[in-house]
DOTORSE-135277 format. One record per residue (C-alpha): residue in three letters; x, y, z. Coordinates in steps of 0.02 Angstrom, whole numbers, m for minus. Layout:
% DOTORSE-135277
rest  u  v  w
ALA  X  Y  Z
...
This chain:
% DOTORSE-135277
rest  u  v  w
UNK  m1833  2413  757
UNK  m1817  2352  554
UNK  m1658  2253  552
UNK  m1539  2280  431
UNK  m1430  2132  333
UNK  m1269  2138  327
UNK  m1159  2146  185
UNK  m1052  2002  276
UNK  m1201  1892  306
UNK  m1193  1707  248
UNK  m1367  1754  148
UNK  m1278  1885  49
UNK  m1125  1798  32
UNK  m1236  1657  m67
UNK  m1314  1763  m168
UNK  m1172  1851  m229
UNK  m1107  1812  m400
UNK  m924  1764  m367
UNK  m817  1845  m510
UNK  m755  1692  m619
UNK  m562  1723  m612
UNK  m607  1712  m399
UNK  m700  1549  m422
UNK  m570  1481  m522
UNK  m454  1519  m417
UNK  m523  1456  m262
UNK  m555  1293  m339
UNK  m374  1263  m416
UNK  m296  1309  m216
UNK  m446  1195  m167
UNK  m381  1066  m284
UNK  m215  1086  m236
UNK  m244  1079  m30
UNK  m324  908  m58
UNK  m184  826  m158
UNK  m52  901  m32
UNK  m156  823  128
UNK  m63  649  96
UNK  107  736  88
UNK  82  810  250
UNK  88  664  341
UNK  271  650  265
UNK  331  821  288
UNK  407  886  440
UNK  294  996  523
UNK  356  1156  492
UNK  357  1122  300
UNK  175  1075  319
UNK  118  1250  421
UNK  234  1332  284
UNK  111  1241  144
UNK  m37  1292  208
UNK  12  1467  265
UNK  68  1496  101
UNK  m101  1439  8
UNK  m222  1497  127
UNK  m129  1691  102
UNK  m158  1652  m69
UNK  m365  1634  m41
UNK  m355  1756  49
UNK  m286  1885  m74
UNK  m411  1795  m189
UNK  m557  1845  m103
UNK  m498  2030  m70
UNK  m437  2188  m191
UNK  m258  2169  m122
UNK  m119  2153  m261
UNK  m11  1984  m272
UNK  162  1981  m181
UNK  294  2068  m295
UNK  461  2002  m368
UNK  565  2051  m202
UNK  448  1944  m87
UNK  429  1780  m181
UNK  641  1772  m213
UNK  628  1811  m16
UNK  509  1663  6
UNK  610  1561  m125
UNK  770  1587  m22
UNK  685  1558  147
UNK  611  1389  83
UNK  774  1328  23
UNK  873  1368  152
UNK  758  1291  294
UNK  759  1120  163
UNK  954  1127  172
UNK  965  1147  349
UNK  823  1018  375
UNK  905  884  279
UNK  1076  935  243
UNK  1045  910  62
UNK  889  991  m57
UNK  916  809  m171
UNK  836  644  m139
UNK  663  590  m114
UNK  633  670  42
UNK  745  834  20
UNK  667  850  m141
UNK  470  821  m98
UNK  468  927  47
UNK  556  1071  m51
UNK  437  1035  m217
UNK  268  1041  m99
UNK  352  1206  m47
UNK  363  1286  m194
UNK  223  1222  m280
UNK  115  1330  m141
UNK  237  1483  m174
UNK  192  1457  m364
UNK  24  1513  m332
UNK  79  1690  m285
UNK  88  1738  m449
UNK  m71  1635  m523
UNK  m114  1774  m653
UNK  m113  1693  m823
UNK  m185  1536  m883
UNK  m4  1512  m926
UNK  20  1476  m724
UNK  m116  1374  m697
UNK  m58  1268  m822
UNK  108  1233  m743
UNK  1  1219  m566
UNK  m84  1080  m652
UNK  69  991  m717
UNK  141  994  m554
UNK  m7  943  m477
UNK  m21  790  m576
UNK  156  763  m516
UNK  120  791  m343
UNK  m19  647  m351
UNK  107  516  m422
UNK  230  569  m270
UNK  97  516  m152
UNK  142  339  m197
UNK  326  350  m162
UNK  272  345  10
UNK  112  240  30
UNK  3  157  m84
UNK  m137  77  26
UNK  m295  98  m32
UNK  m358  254  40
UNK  m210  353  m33
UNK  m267  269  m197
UNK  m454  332  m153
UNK  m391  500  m107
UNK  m295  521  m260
UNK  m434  467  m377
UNK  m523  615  m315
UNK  m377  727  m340
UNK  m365  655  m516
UNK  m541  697  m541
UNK  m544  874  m457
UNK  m387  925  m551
UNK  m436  879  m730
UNK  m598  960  m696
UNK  m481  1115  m674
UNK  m386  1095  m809
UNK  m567  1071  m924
UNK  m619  1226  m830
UNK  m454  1324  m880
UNK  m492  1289  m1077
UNK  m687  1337  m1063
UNK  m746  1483  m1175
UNK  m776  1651  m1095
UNK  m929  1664  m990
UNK  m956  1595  m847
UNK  m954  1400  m869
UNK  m1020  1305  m711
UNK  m901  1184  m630
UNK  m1011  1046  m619
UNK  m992  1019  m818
UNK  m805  1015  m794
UNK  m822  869  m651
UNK  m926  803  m784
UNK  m816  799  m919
UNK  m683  744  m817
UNK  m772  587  m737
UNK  m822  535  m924
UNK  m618  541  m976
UNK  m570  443  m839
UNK  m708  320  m905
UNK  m639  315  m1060
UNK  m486  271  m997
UNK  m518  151  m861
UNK  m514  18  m1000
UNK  m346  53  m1047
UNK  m270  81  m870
UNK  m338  m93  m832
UNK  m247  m162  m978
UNK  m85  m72  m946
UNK  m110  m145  m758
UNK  m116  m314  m835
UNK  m1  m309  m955
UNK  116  m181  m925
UNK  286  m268  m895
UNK  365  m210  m678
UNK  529  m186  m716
UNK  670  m111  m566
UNK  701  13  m550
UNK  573  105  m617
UNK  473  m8  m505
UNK  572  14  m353
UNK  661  167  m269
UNK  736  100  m140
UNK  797  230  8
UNK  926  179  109
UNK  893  324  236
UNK  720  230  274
UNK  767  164  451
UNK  729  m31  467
UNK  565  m103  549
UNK  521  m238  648
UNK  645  m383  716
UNK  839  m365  677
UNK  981  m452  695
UNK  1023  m387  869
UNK  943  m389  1023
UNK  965  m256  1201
UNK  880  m242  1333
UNK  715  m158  1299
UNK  723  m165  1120
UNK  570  m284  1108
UNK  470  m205  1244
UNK  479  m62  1135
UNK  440  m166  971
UNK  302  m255  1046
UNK  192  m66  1091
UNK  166  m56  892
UNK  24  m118  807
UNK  77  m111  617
UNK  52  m292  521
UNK  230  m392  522
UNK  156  m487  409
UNK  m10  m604  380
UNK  m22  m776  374
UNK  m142  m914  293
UNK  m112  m1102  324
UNK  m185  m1228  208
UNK  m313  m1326  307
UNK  m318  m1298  503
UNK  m219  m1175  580
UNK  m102  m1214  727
UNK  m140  m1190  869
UNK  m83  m1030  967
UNK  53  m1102  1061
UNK  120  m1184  921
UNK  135  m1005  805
UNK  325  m972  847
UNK  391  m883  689
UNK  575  m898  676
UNK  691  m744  638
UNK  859  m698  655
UNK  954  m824  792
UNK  1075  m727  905
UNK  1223  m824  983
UNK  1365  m669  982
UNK  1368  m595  1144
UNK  1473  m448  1209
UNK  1415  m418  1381
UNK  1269  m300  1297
UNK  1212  m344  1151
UNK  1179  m514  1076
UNK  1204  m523  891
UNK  1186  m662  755
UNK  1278  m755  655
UNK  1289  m697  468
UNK  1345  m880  409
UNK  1251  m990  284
UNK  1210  m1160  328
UNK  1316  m1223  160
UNK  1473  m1139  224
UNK  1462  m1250  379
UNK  1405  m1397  306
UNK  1400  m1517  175
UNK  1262  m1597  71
UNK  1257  m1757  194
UNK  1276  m1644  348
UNK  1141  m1527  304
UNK  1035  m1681  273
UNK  1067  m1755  424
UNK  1045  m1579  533
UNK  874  m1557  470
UNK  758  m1726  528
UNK  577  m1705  548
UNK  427  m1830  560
UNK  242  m1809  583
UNK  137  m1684  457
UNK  186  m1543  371
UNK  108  m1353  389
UNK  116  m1285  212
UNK  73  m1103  231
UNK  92  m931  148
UNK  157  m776  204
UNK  143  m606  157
UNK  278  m496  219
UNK  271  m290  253
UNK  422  m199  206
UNK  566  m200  329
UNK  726  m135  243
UNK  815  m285  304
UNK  848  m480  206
UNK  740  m584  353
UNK  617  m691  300
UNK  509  m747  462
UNK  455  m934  427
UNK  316  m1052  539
UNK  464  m1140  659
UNK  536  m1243  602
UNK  532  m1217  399
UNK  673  m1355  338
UNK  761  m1326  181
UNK  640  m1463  99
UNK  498  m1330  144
UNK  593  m1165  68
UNK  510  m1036  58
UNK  445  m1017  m145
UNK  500  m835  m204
UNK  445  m775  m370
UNK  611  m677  m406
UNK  739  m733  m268
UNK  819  m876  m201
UNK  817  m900  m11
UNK  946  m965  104
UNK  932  m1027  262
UNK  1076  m1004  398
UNK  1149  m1077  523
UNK  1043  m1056  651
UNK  868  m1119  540
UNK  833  m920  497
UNK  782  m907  306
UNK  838  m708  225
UNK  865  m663  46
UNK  1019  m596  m21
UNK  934  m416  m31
UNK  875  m300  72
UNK  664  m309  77
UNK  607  m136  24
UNK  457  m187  m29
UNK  305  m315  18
UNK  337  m490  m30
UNK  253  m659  m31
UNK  319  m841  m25
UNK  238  m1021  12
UNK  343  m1138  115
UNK  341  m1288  223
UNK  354  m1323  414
UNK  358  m1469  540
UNK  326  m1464  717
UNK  415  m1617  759
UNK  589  m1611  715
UNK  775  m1618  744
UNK  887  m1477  732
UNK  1066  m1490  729
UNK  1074  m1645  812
UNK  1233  m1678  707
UNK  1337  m1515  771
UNK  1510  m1536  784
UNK  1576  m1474  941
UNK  1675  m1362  874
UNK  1535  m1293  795
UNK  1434  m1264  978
UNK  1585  m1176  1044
UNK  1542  m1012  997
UNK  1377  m1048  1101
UNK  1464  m1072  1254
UNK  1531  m911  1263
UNK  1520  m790  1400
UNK  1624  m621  1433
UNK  1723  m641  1597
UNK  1673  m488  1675
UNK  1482  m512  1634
UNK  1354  m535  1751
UNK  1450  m597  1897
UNK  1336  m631  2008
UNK  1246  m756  1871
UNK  1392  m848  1848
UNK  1431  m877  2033
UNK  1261  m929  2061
UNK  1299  m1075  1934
UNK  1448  m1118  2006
UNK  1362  m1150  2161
UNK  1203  m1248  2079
UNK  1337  m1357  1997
UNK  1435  m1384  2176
UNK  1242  m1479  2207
UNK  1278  m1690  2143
UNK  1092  m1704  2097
UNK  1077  m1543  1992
UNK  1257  m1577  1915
UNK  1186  m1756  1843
UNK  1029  m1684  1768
UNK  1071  m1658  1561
UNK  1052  m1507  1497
UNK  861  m1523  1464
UNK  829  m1565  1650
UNK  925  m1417  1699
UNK  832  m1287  1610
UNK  676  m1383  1659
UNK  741  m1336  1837
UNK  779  m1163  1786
UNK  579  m1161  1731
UNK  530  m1214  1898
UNK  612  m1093  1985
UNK  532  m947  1890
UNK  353  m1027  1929
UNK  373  m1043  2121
UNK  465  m893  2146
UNK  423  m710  2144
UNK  456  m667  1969
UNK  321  m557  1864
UNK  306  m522  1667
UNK  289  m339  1626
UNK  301  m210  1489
UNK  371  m102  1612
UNK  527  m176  1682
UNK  626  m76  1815
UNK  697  88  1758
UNK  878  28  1835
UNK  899  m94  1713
UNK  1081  m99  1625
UNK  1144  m186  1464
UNK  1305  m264  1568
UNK  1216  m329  1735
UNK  1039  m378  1675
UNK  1045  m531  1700
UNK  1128  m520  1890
UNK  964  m387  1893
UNK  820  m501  1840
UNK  879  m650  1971
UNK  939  m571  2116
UNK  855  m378  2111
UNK  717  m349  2020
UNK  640  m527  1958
UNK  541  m424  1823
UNK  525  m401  1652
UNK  499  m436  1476
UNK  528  m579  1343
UNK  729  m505  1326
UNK  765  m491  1495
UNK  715  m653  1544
UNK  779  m747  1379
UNK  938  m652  1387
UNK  960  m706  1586
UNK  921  m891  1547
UNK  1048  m906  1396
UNK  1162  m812  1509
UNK  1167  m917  1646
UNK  1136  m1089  1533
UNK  1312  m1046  1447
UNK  1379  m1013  1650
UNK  1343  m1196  1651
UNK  1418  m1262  1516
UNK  1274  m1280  1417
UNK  1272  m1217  1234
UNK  1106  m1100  1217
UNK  1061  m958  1103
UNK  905  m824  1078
UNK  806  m832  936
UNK  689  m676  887
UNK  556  m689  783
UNK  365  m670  813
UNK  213  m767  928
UNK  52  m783  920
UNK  m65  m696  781
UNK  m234  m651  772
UNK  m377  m742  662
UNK  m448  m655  526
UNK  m617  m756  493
UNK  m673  m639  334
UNK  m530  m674  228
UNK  m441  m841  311
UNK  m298  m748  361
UNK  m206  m736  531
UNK  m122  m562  578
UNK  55  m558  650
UNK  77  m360  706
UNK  246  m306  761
UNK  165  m313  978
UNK  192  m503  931
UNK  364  m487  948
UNK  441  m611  1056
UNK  621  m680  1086
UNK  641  m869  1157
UNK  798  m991  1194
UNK  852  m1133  1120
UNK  1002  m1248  1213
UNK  1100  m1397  1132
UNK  1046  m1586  1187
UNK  1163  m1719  1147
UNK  1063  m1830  1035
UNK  904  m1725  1005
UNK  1005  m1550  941
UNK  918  m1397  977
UNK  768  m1385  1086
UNK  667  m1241  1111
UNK  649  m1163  1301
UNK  526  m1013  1315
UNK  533  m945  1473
UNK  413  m827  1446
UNK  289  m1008  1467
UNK  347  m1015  1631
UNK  326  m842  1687
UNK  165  m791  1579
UNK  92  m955  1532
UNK  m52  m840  1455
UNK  50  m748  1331
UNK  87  m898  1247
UNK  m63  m1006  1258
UNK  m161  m851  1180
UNK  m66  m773  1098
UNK  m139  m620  1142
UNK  m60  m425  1118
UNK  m8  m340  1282
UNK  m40  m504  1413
UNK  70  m454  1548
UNK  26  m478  1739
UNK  m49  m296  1757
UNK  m189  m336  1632
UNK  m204  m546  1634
UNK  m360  m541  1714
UNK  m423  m403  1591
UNK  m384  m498  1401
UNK  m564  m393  1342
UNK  m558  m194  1364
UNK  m703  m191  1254
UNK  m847  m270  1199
UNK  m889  m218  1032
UNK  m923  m361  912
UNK  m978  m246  778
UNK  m813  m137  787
UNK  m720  m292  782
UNK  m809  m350  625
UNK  m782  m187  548
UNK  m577  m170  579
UNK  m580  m354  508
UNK  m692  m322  367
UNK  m562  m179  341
UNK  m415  m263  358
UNK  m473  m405  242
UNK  m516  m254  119
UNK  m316  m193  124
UNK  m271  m371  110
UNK  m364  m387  m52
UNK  m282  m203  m102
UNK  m102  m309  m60
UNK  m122  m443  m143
UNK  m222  m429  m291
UNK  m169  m241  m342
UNK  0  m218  m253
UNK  84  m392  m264
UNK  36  m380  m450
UNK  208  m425  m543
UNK  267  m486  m710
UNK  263  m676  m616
UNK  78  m643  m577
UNK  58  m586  m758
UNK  129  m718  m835
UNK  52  m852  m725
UNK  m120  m738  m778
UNK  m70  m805  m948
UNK  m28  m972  m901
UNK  m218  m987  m815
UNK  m270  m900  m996
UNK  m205  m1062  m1074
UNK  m55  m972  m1151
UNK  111  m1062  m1105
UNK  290  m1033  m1093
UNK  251  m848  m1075
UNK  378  m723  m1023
UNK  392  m530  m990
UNK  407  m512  m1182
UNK  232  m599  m1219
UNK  170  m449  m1102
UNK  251  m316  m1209
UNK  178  m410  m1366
UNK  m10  m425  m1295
UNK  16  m237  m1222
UNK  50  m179  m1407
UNK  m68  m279  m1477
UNK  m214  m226  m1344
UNK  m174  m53  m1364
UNK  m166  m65  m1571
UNK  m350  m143  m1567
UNK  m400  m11  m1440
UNK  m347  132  m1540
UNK  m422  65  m1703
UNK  m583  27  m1607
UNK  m565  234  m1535
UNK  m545  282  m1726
UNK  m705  189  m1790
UNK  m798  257  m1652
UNK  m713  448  m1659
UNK  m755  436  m1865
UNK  m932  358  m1826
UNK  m973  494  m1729
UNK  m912  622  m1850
UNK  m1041  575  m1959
UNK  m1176  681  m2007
UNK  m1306  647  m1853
UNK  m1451  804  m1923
UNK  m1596  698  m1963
UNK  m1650  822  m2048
UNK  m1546  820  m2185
UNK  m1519  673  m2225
UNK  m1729  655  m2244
UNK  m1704  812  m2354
UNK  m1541  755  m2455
UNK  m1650  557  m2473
UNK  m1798  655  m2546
UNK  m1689  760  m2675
UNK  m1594  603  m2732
UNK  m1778  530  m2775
UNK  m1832  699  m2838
UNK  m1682  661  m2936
UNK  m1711  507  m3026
UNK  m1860  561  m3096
UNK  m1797  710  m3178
UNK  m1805  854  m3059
UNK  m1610  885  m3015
UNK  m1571  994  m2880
UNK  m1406  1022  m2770
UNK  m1370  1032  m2564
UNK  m1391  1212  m2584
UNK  m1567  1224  m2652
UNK  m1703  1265  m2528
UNK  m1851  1158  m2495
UNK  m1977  1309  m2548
UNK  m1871  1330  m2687
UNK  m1876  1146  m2765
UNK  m2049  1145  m2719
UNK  m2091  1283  m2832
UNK  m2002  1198  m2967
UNK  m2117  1040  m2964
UNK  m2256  1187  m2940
UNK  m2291  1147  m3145
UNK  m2300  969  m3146
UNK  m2397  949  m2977
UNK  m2571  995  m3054
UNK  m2540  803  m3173
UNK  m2428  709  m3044
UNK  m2498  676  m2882
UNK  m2326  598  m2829
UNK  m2271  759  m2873
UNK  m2396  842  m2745
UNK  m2331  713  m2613
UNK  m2162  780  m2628
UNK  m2199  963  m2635
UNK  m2298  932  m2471
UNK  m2154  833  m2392
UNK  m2061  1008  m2443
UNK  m2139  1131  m2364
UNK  m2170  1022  m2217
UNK  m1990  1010  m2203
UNK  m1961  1184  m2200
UNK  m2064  1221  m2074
UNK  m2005  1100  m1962
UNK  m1809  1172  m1990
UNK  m1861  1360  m1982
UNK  m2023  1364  m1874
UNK  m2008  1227  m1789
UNK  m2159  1175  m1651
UNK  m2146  1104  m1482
UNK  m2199  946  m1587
UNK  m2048  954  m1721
UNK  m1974  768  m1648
UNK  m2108  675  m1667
UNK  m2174  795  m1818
UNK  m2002  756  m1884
UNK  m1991  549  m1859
UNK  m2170  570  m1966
UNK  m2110  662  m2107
UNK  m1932  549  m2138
UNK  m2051  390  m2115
UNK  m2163  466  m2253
UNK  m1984  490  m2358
UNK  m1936  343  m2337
UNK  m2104  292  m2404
UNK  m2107  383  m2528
UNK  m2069  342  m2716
UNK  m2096  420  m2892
UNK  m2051  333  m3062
């Protein structure tokens, strides 16, 4: 049996001739799928489905004979859009609001795609739509993924303004990739030069909820921190790095306590103290750490610092001043909506607050009456014992230690599901003796303030991981940790961890996820080369952060300084940005008016030739044909054999401009070297 093809086969399908206005078409929703695949990782879900529902409809009625939606549908569509924007987000203004309901109605604006009118405004918005992608992320395979959007949608836009016919696409992508040539001179020096100014450098959003540590701490709040990977922030220490044990990164110190949830103290150190005091509560000795940090967005003022960073060892912003608090935490007096980067100072061996008033520790002290009863009886009793009584408060939490090594207690990421904010403590020692970093540093401080001793929690970040490509050390948000510190006559405040004494391993490696279900098990993989690659990666973004993102008017001006121009501010940017882009444009003119020169060899060999012809009497204009001049030196050729030269030279360039051979280039590069030659008196 013959088989037949079908009209539907993928062979016919290829050889069709798709109609241009189809093509077109097809590649402009093409275009605009791939610059709206960053977006949807934004937009809620059904706004996304909406998106493509919408577009893919649109190809659809593209590829078919059926007519576009009428007037009565799209207001129907308009309507429906709006309203499930309003109801979405209460509001169809703001950044959010506003995106999600543009995407929208950028695919509905492709229902009536008729006129090159509408693919114009497609285009515009489409542009638009690429810029947006940066309001939410601007790592560098967004930037990638726009550059190819940039490229596929001025290829469109070339392709909208071709000629009739039937242009192929692959000239427009050509085209387009030599304008953004062209230009990639000028964006560079606009990226040098161009002065960051807020706010049209920043839009912050205060409905962006706030990452990472904060300034209070519950029960499972770090657990739940600590199952994120995302970069904190990374780290690179001039000259050896610290060992693991020693990477305690200070945040936010929390000494309020309700009964269920410890808060900190919003007071600068200055209020507290004066110059002498302040001196005196920060001693140190040994070497210094000087190290730099470079800090992801968090939407709060913290600045996380190498314990213990010392007001001599600030940490060096370009545009704000730092102040450190009372409990040693360093934070900025704005909110951090974007990433920043600061050198500073630490010591290892040090004094802190060895000079508090006791007034001062009082707040530290401080215990609800009704909290964790059981905790607070069981100190009573320990201090009813004459040798524990006489221990200071140092040997007492060294006790404390002890206790949690030789007894039954475990470190997990999974503490007991009874847990509550008012009893944990009473929980963690008498039911459950499990849990995480919280529980147990919120049970210590708990029952070291049931004995009279002043003790805190301080949050922050442990442990980081080595970057050998690029130097620096990773801190991810699973490196969140909380700790204790109590009050030592004499020495100040002294760090506890009892997370050492429980899970000596999470400390000493500062590994991600240690716990005592997967201690023995710190490798679930063995694959060097993957490992290499995510690094190689990472160092990659890290480059991206700090070369292209971190790029401010400081770094531009200190680009100057290196330049050997000094005392340079923002305006010397402006004044090299205008003077750049002066020279640039001249240099565009000599080269647009260069090339608007007459390039036909052919005449000017013709026009050289008359202007001889010329001189020696034989005038002739731009007009006059070569036949026809050489019939008027026709007369004089028979006594001049110049003459004969140049009537040759004539008619040979005649022929080569109206029958011209498969030869005529190098026919022609003969004939204007023979002009050239050429000479009559």
């Amino acid at each position: 049996m013959a088989k037949t093809s079908s009209p539907f086969s993928f062979k016919a399908i290829s050889a069709a001739k798709m109609p241009r206005e189809q093509r077109d078409t097809l590649f402009i929703l093409g275009t605009l799928l791939f610059i709206l695949l960053p977006h949807f990782f934004y937009l809620p879900i059904w706004a996304s489905v909406l998106t493509c529902l919408t577009l893919l409809w649109r190809a659809w009625l593209t590829r078919g004979t059926a007519k576009l939606p009428g007037l009565l549908i799209k207001i129907s569509l308009l309507v429906f859009f709006v309203g499930a924007t309003l109801i979405s987000y209460k509001t169809i203004a703001g950044p959010q609001a506003g995106g999600t309901l543009l995407v929208m109605l950028v695919s509905l604006k492709t229902l009536e795609l008729r006129a090159r009118r509408d693919a114009l405004i497609i285009f515009y918005l489409g542009f638009f739509l690429i810029m947006m992608s940066f309001f939410e992320s601007q790592n560098i395979l967004i930037a990638l993924c726009m550059l190819i959007s940039l490229t596929a949608l001025m290829a469109a836009l070339i392709n909208a303004h071709m000629p009739a016919g039937y242009p192929p696409l692959k000239d427009s992508i050509r085209i387009a990739l030599r304008l953004m040539l062209w230009g990639t001179p000028f964006m560079v020096i606009l990226f040098l030069t161009f002065p960051r100014l807020d706010p049209l450098w920043a839009l912050p959003d205060p409905n962006v909820a706030k990452t990472g540590v904060s300034d209070e701490l519950s029960i499972n709040s770090i657990s739940e921190l600590v199952q994120n990977q995302a970069i904190a922030f990374r780290v690179k220490f001039e000259g050896n790095a610290p060992a693991q044990k020693d990477l305690y990164f200070r945040g936010p110190v929390l000494s309020l306590f309700d009964g269920r949830v410890w808060r900190a103290r919003d007071i600068p150190m200055h209020n507290m103290l004066s110059a002498e005091e302040k001196e005196a509560y920060f001693t140190f000795s040994g070497p210094a750490v000087h190290y730099e940090i470079t800090q992801e967005t968090t939407n709060q003022n913290w600045l996380f610092t190498l314990d213990l960073t010392p007001p001599q060892g600030a940490p060096a912003l370009n545009s704000n001043r730092a102040q450190i608090g009372y409990g040693g935490q360093w934070a900025v007096g704005r909110i951090i909506s974007d990433r920043i980067r600061y050198d500073a100072t630490a010591y290892f061996n040090y004094r802190l607050g060895s000079n508090t008033p006791p007034n001062a520790l009082y707040i530290e002290t401080l215990l609800p009456s009704q909290s964790n009863p059981r905790t607070q009886d069981w100190a009573k009793q320990l201090m009813q014992d004459p040798s524990f009584a006489a221990l200071d408060p140092r040997g007492k939490a060294q006790w404390l230690l002890n206790y949690i090594r030789q007894e039954n207690f475990h470190y997990t990421l999974q503490p007991p599901a009874g847990y509550t904010a008012a009893t944990a403590a009473d929980q963690l020692w008498f039911d459950y003796r499990a849990g995480f970093c919280e529980h147990y540093a919120s049970a210590f401080v708990v029952l070291m303030r049931a004995l009279n001793i002043p003790a805190r929690i301080v949050t922050g970040y442990q442990g980081a991981e080595p970057n050998f490509i690029d130097s620096y050390w990773i801190v991810r948000q699973s490196n969140a940790h909380a700790w204790t510190e109590i009050w030592q006559p004499g020495e100040g405040w002294i760090r506890i961890d009892p997370t050492s004494a429980i899970a000596p391993y999470r400390i000493n490696n500062g590994s991600l996820f240690l716990t005592d279900e997967n201690a023995g098990n710190l490798s679930f993989a063995n694959l060097p080369f993957i490992d290499k690659l995510l690094m190689r990666w990472d160092a990659l973004e890290n480059y991206w952060n700090q070369w292209v993102l971190a790029y401010s008017v400081d770094a531009g001006i200190d680009l100057l300084s290196r330049l050997g121009i000094k005392n340079a501010s923002w305006g010397t940017l402006v004044k090299i940005l205008l003077g750049i882009t002066g020279a640039v444009l001249l240099v565009l003119l000599l080269i647009i008016r260069w090339k608007n020169r007459t390039k036909d060899h052919w005449l000017k060999a013709y026009a050289v030739l008359r202007q001889k012809l010329q001189k020696a009497g034989f005038p002739s204009d731009a007009t006059t044909a070569p036949r026809t001049l050489a019939k008027q030196l026709a007369s004089s050729a028979a006594q001049q054999p110049k003459l004969q030269q140049a009537q040759h030279l004539l008619l040979r360039l005649e022929k080569l401009r109206y029958a011209p051979s498969a030869s005529q280039h190098h026919s022609l590069k003969e004939v204007i070297r023979e002009v050239h030659r050429f000479h009559i008196s």
